[in-house]
C-alpha positions as CSV (number, residue, x, y, z in Angstrom):
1,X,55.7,3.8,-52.7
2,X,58.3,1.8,-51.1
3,X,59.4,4.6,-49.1
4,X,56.0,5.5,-47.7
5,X,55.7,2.0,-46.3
6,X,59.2,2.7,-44.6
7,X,57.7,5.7,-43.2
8,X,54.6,4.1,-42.5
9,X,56.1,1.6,-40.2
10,X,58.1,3.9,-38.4
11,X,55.3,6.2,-37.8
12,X,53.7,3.0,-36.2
13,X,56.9,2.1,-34.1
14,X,55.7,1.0,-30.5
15,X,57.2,3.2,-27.8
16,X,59.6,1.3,-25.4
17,X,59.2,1.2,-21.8
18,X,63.0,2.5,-21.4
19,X,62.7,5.0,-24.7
20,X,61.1,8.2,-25.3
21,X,61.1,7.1,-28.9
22,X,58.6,6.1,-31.0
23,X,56.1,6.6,-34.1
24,X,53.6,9.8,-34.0
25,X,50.9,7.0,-34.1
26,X,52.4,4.6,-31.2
27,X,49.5,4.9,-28.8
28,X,46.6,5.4,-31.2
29,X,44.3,2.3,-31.4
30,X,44.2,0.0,-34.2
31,X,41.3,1.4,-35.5
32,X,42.2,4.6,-35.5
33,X,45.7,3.4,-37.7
34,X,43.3,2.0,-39.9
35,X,41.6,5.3,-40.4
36,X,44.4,7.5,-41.0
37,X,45.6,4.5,-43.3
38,X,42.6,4.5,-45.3
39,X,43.2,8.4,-45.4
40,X,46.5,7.9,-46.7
41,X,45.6,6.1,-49.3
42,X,43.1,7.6,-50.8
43,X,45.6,9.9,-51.2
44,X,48.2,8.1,-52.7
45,X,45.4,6.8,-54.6
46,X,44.4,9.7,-56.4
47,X,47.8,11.1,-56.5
48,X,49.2,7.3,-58.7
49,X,46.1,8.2,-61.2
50,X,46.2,12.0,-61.7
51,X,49.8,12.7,-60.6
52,X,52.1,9.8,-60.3
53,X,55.2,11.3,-60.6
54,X,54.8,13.1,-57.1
55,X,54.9,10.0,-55.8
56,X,58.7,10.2,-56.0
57,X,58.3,13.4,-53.7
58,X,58.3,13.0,-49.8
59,X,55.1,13.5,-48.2
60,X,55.7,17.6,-47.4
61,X,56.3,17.9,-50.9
62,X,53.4,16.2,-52.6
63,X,50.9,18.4,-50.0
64,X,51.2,21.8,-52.5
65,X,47.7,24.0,-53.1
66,X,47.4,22.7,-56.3
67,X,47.5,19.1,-55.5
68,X,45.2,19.3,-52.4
69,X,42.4,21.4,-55.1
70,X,42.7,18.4,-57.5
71,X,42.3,16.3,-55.1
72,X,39.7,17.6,-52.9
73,X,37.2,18.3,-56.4
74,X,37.0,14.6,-57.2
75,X,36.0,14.3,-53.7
76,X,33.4,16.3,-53.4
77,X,31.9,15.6,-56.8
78,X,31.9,11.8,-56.3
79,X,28.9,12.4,-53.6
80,X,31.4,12.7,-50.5
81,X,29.6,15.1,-47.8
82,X,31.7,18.4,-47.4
83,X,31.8,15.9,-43.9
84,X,33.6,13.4,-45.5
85,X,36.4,15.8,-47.6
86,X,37.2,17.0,-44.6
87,X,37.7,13.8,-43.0
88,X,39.9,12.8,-46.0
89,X,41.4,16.0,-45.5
90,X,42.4,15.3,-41.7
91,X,43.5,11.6,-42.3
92,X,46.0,13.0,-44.9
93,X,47.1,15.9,-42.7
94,X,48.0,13.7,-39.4
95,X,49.6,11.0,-41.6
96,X,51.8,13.3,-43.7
97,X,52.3,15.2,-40.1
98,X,53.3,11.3,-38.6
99,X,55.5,10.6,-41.6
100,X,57.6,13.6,-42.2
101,X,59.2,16.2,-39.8
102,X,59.3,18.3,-42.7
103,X,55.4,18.7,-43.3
104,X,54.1,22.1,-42.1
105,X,50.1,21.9,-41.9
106,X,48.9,24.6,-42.1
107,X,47.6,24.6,-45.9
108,X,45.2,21.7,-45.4
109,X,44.4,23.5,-41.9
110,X,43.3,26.2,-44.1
111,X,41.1,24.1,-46.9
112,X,39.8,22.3,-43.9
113,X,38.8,25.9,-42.2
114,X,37.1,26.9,-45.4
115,X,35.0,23.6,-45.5
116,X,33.7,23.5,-42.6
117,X,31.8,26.8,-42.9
118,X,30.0,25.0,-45.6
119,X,29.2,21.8,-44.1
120,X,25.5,21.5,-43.9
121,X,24.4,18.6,-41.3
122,X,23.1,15.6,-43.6
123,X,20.7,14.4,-41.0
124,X,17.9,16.7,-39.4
125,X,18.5,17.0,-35.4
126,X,15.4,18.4,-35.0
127,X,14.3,15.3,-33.0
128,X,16.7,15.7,-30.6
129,X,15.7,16.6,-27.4
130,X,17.2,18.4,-24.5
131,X,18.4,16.3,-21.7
132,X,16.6,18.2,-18.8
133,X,13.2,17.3,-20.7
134,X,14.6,13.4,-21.0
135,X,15.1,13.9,-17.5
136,X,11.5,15.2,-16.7
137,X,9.9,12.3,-19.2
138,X,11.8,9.6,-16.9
139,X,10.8,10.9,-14.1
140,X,7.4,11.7,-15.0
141,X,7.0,7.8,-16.4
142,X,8.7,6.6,-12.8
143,X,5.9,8.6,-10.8
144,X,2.8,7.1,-13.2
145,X,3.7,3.2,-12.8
146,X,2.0,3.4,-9.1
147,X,1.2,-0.5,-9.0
148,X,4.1,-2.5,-8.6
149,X,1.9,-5.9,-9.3
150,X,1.2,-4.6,-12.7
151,X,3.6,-5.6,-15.1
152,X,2.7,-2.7,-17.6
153,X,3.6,-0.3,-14.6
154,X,6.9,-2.1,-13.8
155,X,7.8,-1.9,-17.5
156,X,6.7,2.1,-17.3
157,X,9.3,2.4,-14.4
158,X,12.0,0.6,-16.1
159,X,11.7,2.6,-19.3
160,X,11.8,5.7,-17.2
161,X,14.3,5.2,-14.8
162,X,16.6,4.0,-18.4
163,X,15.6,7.6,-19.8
164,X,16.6,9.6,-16.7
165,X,19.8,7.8,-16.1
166,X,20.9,7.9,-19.8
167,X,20.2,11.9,-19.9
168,X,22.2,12.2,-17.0
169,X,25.2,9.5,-18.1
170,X,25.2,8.6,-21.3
171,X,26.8,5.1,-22.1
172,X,26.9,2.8,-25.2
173,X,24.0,0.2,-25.8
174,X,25.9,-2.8,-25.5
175,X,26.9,-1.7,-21.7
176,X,23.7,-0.6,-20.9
177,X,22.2,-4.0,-21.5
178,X,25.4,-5.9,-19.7
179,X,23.9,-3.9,-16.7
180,X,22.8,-6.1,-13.8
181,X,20.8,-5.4,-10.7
């Protein structure tokens, strides 16, 4: 609606050096805009095919118990992870909450409360282990490469001395391999 994209683009209003003023979403990244947007409109989304006429209403008002159960069923049925509707469920909150003084949030707070007692991890962590045993595993492979000629030993002591450091201080791949001795 047009008046969504006004209050879009004043939720994204850069803050000036001289002002206090600016959008609730002024120092996000773009990438998290584009979250929260994506958020938004799934909203809007569902809203335009099961409800259009509350797209007249100002975000506080479309955000009603009835709207947010309607919405959040189709969700879940559609093979979203209780993960995911909750995620929806967050985007909508902090854009309504960027877009309109008005909203109050604590109805989604409390659907989002109620999911998350439900959420079941999709993935096993089972695998994971605990740092101080990464830490013992690096160490341990450090201590075994002995022969320095030996290129199977140097290897050993890289791979070891990659696990102890990355128990300890975790960083992204992509710096990891920009590292340079």
């Amino acid at each position: 609606p047009q008046g969504d994209q006004e209050l879009w683009r004043l939720a994204n209003k850069p803050q000036s050096i001289f002002e206090d003023e600016g959008g609730a979403f002024a120092g996000l990244s773009q990438l998290s805009i584009s979250k929260y947007a994506k958020g938004w409109g799934s909203w809007l989304g569902f809203l335009a095919d099961h409800e259009p006429d509350a797209l007249a209403l100002t975000p506080a008002e479309r955000c009603t118990k009835s709207r947010l159960q309607a919405y959040i069923d189709p969700l879940r049925t559609s093979g979203n992870s209780e993960g995911t509707v909750i995620n929806r469920l967050m985007e909508l909150s902090a854009s309504a909450r960027a877009m309109d003084p008005a909203y109050k949030p604590q109805l989604i707070d409390r659907f989002i409360a109620s999911l998350r007692h439900r959420v079941v991890p999709v993935h096993s962590k089972s695998h994971v282990r605990p740092a101080n045993e990464l830490v013992d595993l690096g160490i341990s492979l450090m201590e075994q490469a002995t022969d320095a000629s030996d290129h199977k030993h140097a290897l050993d002591f890289r791979d070891g001395l990659i696990i102890a450091f990355l128990s300890l201080h975790p960083v992204r791949r992509r710096n990891l391999a920009a590292f340079e001795l």
